[in-house]
C-alpha positions as CSV (number, residue, x, y, z in Angstrom):
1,X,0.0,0.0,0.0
2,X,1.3,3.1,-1.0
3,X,1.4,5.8,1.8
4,X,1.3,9.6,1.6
5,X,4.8,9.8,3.0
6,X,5.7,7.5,-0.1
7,X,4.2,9.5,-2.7
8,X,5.8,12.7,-1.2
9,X,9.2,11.0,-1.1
10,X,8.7,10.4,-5.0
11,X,7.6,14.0,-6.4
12,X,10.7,15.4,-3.9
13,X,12.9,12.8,-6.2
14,X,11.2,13.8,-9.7
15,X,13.1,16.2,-12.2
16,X,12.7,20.0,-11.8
17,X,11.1,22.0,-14.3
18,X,10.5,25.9,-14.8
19,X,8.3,27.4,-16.4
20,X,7.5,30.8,-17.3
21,X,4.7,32.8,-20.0
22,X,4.9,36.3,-21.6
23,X,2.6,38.1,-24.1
24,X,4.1,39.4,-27.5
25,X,2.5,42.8,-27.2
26,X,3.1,45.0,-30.9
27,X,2.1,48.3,-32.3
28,X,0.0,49.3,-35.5
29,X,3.3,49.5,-37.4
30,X,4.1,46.0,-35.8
31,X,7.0,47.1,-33.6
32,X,7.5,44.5,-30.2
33,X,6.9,46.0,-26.8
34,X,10.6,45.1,-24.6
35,X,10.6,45.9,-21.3
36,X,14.1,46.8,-19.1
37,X,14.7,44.6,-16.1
38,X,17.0,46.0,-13.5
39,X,17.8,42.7,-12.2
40,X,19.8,41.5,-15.0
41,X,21.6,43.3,-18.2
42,X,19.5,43.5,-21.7
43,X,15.7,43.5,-22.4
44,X,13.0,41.1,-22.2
45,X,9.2,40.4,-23.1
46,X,6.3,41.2,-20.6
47,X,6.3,38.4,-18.6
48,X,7.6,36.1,-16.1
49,X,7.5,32.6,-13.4
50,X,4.4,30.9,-13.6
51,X,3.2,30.4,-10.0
52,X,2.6,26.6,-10.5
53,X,2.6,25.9,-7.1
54,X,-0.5,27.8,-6.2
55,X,-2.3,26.0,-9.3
56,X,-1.6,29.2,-11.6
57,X,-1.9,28.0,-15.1
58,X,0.4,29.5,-18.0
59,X,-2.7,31.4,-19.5
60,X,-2.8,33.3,-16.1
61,X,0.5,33.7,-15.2
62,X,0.9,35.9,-18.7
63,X,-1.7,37.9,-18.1
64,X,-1.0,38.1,-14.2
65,X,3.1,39.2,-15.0
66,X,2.0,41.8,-17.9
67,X,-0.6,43.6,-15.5
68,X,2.1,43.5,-12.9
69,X,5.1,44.6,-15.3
70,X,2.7,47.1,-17.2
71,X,-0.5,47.9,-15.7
72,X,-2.3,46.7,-18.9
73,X,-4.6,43.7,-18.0
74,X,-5.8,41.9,-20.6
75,X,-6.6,38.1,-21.4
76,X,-3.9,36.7,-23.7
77,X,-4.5,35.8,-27.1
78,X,-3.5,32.5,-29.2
79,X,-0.6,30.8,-27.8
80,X,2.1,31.4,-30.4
81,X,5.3,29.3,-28.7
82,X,6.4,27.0,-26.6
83,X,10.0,26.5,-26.4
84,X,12.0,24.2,-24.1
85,X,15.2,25.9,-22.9
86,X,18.0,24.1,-21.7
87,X,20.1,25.6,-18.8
88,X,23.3,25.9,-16.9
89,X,22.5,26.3,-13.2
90,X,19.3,26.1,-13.2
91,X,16.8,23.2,-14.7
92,X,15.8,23.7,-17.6
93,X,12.8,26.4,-18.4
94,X,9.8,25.7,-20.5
95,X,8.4,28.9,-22.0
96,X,4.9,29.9,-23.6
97,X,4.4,33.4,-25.4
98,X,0.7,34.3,-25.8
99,X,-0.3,36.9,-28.2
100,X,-0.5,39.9,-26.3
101,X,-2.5,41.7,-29.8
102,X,-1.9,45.4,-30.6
103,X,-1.8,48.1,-28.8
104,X,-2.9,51.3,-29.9
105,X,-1.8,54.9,-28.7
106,X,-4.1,54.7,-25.8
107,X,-2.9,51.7,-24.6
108,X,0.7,52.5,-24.8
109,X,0.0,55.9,-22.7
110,X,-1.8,54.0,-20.2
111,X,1.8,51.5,-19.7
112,X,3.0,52.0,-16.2
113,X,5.9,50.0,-15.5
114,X,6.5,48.0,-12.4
115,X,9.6,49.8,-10.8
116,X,10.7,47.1,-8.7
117,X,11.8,45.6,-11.6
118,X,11.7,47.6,-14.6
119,X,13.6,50.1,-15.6
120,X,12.2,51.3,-19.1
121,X,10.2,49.9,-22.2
122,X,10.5,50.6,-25.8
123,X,9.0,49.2,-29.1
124,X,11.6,47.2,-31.4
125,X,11.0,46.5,-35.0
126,X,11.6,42.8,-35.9
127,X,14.8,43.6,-37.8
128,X,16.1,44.4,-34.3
129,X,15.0,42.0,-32.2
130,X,18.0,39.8,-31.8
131,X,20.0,42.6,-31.2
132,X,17.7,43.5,-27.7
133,X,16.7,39.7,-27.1
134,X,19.7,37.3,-28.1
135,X,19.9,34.0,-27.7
136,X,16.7,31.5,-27.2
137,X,14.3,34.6,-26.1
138,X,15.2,36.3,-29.5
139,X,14.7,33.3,-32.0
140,X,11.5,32.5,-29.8
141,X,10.1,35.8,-30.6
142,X,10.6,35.7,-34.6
143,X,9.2,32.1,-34.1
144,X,6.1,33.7,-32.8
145,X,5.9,36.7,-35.1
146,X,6.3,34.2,-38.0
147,X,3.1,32.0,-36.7
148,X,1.2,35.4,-36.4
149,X,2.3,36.8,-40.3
150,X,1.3,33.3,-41.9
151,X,-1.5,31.9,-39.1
152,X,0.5,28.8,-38.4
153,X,0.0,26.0,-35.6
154,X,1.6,27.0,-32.4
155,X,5.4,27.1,-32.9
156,X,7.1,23.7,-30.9
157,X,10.8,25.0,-30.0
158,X,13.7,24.2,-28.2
159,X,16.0,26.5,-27.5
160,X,14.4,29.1,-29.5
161,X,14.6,26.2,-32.6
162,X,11.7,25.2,-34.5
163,X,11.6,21.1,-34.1
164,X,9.1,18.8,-35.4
């Protein structure tokens, strides 16, 4: 007979995953909202930790991060991405990007930034994303821009690589 301790023992010795959601937020001339953390050096997508261990879905944890990080609140569109990301020092992160839709020059005047985090925002044209978002977070973001211009299937990445 299995016992409560027994079960407990088992999910303490199961892998470790993160997870995290943002929303891909653009303007009418299809620039990328980037947002400014002060906690680490370059740019980054409204977004962040999914709080999985209260039950928070990755749905809500998009739209719960962007109201935090920018005071818009909005449900999340499609979901454009998922991308596996492999890590060193940390386990490895599983990330979904929502479509965040456009905003128009209302909505960008009613941003208000979160300032125990962020520093700035700015809207980036696609040409320049990899040089604000390198790496996975970069290629993840084209992915998703791609699925929006030609109304794909939700992009399966890893590392910011299409597979499949």
């Amino acid at each position: 007979m299995t016992t409560t301790q027994d079960f407990a023992t088992y999910i303490a010795g199961l892998p470790r995953v993160l997870a995290g959601a943002a929303a891909l937020f653009r303007d009418a001339e299809g620039r990328v909202l980037l947002v400014e953390p002060n906690y680490r050096e370059g740019w980054a997508l409204p977004g962040g930790t999914i709080e999985s261990d209260d039950g928070e879905t990755p749905r809500q944890g998009a739209r719960r991060e962007t109201s935090e990080e920018i005071g818009l609140d909005r449900e999340p569109g499609r979901l454009l991405a998922v991308d596996w990301v492999g890590g060193t020092g940390r386990p490895p992160l599983v990330a979904y990007l929502y479509d965040g839709g456009v905003l128009g020059e209302d909505d960008l005047k009613a941003i208000r930034l979160q300032e125990e985090e962020l520093l700035s925002w700015r809207l980036v044209a696609r040409a320049e994303l990899t040089a604000h978002l390198p790496g996975a977070l970069g290629r993840r973001c084209l992915a998703a821009l791609d699925v929006l211009a030609d109304g794909g299937a939700t992009a399966e990445l890893e590392n910011g690589y299409r597979v499949g």
